[in-house]
PDBQT receptor file of N, H, CA, C and O in Angstrom, charges set to zero:
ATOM      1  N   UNK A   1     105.925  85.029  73.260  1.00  0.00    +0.000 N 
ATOM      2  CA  UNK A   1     104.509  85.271  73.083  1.00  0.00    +0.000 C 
ATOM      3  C   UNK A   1     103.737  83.960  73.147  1.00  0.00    +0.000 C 
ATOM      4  O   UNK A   1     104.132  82.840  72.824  1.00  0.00    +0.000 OA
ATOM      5  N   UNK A   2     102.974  84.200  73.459  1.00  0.00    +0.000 N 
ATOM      6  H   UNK A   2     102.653  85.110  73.722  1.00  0.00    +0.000 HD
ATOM      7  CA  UNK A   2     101.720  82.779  73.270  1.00  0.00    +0.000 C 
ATOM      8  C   UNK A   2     101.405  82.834  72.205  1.00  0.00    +0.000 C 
ATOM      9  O   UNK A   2     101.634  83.699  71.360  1.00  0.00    +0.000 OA
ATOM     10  N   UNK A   3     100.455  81.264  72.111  1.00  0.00    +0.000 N 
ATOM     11  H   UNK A   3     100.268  80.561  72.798  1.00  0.00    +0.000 HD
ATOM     12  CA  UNK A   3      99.944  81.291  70.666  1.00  0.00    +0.000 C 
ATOM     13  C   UNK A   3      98.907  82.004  70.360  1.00  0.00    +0.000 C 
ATOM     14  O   UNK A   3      98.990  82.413  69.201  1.00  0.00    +0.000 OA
ATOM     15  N   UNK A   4      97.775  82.395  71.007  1.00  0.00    +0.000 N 
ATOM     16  H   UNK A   4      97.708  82.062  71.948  1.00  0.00    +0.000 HD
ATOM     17  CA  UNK A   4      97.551  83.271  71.403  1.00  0.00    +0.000 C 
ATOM     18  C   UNK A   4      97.246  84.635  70.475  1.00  0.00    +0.000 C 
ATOM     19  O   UNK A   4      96.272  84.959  69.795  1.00  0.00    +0.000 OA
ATOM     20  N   UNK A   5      98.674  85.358  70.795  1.00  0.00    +0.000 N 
ATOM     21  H   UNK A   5      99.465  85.095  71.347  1.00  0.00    +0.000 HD
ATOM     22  CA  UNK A   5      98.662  86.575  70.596  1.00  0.00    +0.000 C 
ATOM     23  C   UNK A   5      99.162  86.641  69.031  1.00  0.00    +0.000 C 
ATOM     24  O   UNK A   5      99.576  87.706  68.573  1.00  0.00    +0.000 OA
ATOM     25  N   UNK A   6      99.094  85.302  68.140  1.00  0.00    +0.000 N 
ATOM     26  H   UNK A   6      98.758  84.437  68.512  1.00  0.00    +0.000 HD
ATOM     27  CA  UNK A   6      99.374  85.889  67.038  1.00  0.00    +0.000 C 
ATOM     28  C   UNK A   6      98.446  86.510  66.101  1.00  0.00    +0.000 C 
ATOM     29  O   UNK A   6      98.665  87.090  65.037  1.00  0.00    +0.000 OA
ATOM     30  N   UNK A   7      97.144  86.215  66.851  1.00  0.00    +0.000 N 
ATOM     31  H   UNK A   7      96.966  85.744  67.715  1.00  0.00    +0.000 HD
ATOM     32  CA  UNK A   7      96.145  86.610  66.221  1.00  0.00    +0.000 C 
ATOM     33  C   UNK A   7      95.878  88.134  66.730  1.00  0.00    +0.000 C 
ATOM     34  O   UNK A   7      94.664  88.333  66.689  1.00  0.00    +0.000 OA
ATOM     35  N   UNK A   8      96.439  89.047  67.101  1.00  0.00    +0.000 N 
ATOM     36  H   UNK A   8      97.426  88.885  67.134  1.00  0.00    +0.000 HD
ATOM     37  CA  UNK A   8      96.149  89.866  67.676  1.00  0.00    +0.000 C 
ATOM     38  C   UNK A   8      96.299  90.552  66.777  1.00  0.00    +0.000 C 
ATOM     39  O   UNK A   8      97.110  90.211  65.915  1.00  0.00    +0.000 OA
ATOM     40  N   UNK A   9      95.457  91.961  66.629  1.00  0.00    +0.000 N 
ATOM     41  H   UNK A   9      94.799  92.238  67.328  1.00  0.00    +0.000 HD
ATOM     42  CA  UNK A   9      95.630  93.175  65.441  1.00  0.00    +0.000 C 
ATOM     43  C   UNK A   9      96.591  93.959  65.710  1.00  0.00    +0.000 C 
ATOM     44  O   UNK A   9      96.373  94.225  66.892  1.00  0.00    +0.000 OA
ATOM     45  N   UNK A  10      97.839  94.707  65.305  1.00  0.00    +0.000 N 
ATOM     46  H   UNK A  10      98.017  94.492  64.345  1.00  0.00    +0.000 HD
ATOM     47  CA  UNK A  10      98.835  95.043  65.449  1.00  0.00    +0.000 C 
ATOM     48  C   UNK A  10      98.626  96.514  66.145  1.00  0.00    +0.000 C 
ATOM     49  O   UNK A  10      99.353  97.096  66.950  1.00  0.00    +0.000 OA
ATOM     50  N   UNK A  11      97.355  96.919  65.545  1.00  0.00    +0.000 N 
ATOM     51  H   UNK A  11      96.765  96.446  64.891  1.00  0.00    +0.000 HD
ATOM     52  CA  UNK A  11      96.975  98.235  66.432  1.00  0.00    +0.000 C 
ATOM     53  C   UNK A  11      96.520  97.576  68.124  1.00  0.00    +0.000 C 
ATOM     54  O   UNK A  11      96.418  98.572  68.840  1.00  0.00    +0.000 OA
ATOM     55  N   UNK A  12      96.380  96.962  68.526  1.00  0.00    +0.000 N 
ATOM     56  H   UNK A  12      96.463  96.152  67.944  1.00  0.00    +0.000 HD
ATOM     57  CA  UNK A  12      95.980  96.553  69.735  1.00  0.00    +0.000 C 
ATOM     58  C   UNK A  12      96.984  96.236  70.477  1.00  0.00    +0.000 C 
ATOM     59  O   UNK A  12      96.956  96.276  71.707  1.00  0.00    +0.000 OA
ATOM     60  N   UNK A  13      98.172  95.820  69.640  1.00  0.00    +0.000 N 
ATOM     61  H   UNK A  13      98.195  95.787  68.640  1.00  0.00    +0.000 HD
ATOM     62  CA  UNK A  13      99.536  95.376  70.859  1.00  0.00    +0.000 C 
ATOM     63  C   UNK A  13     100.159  96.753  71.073  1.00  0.00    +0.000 C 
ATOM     64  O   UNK A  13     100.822  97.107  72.048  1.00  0.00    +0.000 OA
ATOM     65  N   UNK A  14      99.778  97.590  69.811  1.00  0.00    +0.000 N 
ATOM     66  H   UNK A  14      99.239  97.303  69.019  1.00  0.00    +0.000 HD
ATOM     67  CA  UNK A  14     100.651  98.865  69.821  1.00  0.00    +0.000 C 
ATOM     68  C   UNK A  14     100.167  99.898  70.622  1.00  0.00    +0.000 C 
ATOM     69  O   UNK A  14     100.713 100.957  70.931  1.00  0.00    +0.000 OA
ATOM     70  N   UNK A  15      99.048  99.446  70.926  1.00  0.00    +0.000 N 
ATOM     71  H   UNK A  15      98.604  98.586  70.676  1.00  0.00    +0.000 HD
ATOM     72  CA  UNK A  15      97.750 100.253  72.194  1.00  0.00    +0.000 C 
ATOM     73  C   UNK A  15      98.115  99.880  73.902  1.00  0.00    +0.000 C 
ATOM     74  O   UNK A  15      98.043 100.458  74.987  1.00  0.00    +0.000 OA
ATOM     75  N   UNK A  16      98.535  98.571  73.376  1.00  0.00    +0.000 N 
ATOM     76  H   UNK A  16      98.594  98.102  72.495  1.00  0.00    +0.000 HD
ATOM     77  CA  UNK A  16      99.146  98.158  74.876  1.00  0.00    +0.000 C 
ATOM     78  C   UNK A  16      99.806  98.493  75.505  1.00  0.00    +0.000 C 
ATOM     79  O   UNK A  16      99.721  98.784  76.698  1.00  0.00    +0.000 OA
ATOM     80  N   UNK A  17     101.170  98.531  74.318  1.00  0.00    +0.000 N 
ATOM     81  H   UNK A  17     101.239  98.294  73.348  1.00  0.00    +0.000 HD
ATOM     82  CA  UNK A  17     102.581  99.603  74.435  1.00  0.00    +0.000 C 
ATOM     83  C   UNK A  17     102.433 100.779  75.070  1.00  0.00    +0.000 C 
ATOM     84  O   UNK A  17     102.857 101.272  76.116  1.00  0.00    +0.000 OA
ATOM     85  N   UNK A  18     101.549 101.196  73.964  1.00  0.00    +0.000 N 
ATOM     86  H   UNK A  18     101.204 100.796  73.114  1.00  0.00    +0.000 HD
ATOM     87  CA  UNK A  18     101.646 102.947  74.711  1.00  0.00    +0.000 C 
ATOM     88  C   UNK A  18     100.954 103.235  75.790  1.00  0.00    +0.000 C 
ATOM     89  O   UNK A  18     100.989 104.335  76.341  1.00  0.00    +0.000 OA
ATOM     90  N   UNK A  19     100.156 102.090  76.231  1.00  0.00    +0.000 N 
ATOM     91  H   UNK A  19     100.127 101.197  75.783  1.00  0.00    +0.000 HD
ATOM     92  CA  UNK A  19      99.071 102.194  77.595  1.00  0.00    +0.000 C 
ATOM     93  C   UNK A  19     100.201 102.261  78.391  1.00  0.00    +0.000 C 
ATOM     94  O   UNK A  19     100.415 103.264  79.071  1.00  0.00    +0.000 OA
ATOM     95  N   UNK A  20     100.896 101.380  78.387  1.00  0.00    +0.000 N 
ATOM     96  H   UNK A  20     100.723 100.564  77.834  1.00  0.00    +0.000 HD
ATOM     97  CA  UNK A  20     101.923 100.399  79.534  1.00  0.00    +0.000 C 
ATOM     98  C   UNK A  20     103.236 101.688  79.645  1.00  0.00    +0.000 C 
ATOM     99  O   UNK A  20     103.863 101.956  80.670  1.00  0.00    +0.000 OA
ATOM    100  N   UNK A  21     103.366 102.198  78.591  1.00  0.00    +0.000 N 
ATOM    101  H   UNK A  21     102.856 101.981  77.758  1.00  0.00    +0.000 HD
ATOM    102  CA  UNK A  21     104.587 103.131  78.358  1.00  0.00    +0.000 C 
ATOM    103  C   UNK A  21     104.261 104.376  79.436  1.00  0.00    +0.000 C 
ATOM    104  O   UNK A  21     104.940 104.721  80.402  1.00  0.00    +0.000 OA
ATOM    105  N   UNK A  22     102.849 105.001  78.893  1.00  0.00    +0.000 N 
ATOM    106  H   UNK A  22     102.297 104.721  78.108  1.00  0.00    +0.000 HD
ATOM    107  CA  UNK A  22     102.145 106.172  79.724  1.00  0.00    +0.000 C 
ATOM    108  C   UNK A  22     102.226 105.944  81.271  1.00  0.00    +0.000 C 
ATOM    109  O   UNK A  22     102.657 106.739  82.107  1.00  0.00    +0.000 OA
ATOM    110  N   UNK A  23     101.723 104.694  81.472  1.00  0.00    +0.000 N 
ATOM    111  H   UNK A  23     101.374 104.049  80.793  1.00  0.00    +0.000 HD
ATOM    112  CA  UNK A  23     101.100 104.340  82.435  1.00  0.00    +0.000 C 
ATOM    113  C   UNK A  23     103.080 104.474  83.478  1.00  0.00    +0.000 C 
ATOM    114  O   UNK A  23     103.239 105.138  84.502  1.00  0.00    +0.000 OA
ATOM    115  N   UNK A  24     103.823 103.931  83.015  1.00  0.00    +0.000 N 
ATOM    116  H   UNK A  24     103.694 103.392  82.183  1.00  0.00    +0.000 HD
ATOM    117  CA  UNK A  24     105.348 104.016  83.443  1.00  0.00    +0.000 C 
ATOM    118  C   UNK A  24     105.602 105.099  83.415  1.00  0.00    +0.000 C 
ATOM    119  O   UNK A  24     105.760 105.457  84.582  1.00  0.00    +0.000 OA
ATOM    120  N   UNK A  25     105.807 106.220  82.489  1.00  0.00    +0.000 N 
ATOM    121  H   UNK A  25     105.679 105.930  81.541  1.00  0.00    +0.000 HD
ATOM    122  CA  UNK A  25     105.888 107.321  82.858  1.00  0.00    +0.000 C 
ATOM    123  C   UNK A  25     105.138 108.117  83.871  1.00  0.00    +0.000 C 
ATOM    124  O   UNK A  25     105.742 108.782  84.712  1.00  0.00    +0.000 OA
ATOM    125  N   UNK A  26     103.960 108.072  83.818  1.00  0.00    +0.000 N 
ATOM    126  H   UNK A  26     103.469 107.532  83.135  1.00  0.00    +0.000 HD
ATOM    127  CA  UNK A  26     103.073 108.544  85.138  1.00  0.00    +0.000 C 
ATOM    128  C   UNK A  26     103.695 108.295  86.392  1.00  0.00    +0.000 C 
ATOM    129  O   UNK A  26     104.071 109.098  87.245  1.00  0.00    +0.000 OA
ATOM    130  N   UNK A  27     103.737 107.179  86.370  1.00  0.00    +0.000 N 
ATOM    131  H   UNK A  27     103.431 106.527  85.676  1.00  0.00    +0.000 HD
ATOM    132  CA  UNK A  27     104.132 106.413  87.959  1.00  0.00    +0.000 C 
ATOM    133  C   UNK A  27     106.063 107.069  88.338  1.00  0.00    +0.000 C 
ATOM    134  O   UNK A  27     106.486 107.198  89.487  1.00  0.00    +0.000 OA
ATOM    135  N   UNK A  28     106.766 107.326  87.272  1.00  0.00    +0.000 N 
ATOM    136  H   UNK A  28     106.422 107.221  86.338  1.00  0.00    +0.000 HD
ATOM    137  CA  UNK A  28     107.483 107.892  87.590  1.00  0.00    +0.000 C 
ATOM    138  C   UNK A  28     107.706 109.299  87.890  1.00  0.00    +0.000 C 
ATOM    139  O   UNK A  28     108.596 109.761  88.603  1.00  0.00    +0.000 OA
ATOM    140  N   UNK A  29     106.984 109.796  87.393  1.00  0.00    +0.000 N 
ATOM    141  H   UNK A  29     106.261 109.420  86.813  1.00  0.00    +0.000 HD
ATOM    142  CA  UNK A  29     106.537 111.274  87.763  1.00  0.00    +0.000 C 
ATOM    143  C   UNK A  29     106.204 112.047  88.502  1.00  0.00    +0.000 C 
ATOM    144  O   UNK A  29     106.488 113.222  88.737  1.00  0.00    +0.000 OA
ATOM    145  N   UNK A  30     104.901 110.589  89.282  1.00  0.00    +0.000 N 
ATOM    146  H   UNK A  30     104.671 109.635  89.091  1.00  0.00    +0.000 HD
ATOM    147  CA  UNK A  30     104.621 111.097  90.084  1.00  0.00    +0.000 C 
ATOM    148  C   UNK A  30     105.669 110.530  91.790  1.00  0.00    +0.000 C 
ATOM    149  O   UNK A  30     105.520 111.058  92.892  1.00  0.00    +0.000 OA
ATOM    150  N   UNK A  31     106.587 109.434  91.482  1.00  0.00    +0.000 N 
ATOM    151  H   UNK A  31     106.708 109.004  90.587  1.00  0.00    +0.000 HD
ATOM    152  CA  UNK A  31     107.753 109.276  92.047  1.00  0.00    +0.000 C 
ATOM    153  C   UNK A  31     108.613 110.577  92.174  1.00  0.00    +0.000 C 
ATOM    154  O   UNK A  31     108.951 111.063  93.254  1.00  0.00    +0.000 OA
ATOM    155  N   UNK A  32     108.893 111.026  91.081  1.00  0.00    +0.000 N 
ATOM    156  H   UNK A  32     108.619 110.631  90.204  1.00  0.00    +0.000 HD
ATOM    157  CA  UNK A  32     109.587 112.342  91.264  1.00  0.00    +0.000 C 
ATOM    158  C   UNK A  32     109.171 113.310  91.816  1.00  0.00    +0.000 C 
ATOM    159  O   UNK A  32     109.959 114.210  92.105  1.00  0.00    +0.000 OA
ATOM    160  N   UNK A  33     107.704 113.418  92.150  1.00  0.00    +0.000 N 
ATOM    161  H   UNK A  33     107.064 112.687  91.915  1.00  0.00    +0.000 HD
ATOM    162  CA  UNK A  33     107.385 114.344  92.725  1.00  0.00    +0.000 C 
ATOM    163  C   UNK A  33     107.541 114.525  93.798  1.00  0.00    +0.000 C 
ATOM    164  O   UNK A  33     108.037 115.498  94.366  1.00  0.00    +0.000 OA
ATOM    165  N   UNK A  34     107.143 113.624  94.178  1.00  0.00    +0.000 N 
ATOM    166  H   UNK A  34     106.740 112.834  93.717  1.00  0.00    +0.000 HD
ATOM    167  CA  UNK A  34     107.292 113.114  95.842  1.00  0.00    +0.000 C 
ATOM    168  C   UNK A  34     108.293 113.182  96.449  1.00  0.00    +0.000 C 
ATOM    169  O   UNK A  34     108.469 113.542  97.613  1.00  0.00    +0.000 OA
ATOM    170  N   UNK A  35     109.272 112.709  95.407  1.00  0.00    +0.000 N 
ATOM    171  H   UNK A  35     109.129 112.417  94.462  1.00  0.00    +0.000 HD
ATOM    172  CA  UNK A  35     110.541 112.790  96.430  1.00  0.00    +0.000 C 
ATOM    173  C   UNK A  35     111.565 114.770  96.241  1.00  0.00    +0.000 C 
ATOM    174  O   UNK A  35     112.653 115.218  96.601  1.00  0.00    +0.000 OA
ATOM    175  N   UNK A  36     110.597 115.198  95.641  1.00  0.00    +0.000 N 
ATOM    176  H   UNK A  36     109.713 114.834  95.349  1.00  0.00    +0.000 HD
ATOM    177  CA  UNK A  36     111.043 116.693  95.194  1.00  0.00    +0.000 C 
ATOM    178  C   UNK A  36     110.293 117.229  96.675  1.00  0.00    +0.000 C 
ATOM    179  O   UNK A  36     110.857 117.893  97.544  1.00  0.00    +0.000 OA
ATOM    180  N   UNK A  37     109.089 116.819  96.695  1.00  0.00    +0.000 N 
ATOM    181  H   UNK A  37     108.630 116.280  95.989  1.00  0.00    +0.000 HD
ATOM    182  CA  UNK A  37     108.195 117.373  97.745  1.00  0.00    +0.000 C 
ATOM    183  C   UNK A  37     109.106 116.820  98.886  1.00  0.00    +0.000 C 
ATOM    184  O   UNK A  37     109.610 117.689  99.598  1.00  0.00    +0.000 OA
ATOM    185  N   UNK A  38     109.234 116.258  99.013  1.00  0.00    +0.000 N 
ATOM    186  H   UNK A  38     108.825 115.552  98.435  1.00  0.00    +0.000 HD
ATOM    187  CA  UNK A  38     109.750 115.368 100.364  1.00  0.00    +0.000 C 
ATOM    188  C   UNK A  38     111.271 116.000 100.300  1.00  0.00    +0.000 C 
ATOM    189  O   UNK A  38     111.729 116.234 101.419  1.00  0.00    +0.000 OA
ATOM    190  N   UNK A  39     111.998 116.268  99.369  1.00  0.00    +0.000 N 
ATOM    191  H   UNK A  39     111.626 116.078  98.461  1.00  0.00    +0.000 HD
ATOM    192  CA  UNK A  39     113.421 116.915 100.108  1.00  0.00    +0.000 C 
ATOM    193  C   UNK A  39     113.250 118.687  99.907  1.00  0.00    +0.000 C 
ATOM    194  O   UNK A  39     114.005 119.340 100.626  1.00  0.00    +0.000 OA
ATOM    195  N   UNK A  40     112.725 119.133  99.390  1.00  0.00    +0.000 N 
ATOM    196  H   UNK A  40     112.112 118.602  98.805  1.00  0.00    +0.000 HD
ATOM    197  CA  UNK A  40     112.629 120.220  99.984  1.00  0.00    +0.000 C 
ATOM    198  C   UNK A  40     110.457 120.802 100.126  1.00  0.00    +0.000 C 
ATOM    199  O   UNK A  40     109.578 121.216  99.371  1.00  0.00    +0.000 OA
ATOM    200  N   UNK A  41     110.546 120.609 100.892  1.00  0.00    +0.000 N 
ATOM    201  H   UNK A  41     111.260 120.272 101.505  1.00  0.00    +0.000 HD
ATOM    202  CA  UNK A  41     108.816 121.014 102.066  1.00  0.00    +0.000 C 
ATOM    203  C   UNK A  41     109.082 122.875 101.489  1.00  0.00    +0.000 C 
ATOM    204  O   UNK A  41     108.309 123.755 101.869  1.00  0.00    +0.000 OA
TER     205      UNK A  41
């Protein structure tokens, strides 16, 4: 971490997390879709 981020409010890193978490799941999802769409049309 930087120095930085020790000042950070613990709800805000934990906001990050779950942004970053969602945001990964989405993108895999919608990976899966695609390739569901794409092997069977």
């Amino acid at each position: 971490m930087a120095e930085g981020d020790v000042d950070t409010p613990l709800w805000k890193r934990l906001g990050w997390m779950v942004a970053l978490w969602g945001m990964s799941v989405g993108v895999l999802g919608v990976v899966a879709f695609v390739i569901r769409w794409w092997l069977m049309p």
